[in-house]
N, C-alpha and C positions, 0 to 999 in steps of 0.2 A: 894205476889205481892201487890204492895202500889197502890191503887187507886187514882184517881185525885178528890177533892173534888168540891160539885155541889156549887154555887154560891147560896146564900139566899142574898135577896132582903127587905128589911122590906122596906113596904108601907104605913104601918098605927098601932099604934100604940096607943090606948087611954083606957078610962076607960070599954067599955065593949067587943072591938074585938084587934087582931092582925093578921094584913094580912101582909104575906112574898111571895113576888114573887122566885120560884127554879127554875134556869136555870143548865140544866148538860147536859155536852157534853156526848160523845159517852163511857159506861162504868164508868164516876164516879157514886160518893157515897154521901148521909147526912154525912154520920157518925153514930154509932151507938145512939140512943137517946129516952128518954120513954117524952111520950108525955102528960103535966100535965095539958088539955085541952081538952075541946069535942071540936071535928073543922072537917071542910070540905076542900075536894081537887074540885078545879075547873080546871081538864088540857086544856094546853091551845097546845098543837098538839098531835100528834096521835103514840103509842106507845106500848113499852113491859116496865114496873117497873119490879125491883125484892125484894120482901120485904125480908130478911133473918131477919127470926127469932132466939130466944133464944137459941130454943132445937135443933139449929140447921141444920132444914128445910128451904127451898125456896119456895117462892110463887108466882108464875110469875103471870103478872097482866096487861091485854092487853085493854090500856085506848084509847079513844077517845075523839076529840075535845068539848071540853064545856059537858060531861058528866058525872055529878060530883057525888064523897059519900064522906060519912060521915064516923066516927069511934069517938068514945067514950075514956076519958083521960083513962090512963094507959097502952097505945100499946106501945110495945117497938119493935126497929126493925131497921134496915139500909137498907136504898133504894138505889137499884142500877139501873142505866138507862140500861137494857139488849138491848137496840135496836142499831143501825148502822147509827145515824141522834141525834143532839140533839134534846132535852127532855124539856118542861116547865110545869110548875103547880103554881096556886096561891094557898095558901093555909089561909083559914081563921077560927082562933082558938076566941074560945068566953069564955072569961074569967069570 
């Protein structure tokens, strides 16, 4: 089944950060993608993600508003919005 891809937003974009606003409706995806950057998620409503990994496990991941983490460059992974409402997050990677 072909997913619907989340919309990225780039907000900024300079010599030491890149912030992209992700809006995804109900069930899209990023797309697969490894991440060449330590960066932070800021979600901005409340939710279930679904990270699929490599080895092909799921990681459900139940966010709330303005409660942010971090993860470290070289995660690879496709996020999928599992909830029933769309989905937003900023995310700010530090180059």
């Amino acid at each position: 089944m072909k997913r619907e891809k989340a919309i990225s937003t780039l907000q900024v974009d300079d010599e030491k950060v890149r912030v992209t606003r992700w809006d995804f409706s109900p069930g899209a995806e990023t797309g697969w993608h490894t991440h060449g950057m330590d960066y932070v998620v800021v979600p901005l409503t409340e939710g279930t993600l679904s990270a699929e990994l490599p080895d092909g496990s799921t990681v459900e991941n139940q966010l709330t508003i303005g409660s942010s983490y971090a993860r470290g460059a070289g995660v690879e992974h496709n996020i999928v919005n599992a909830s029933n409402s769309p989905f937003s997050f900023i995310e700010v990677e530090f180059k």
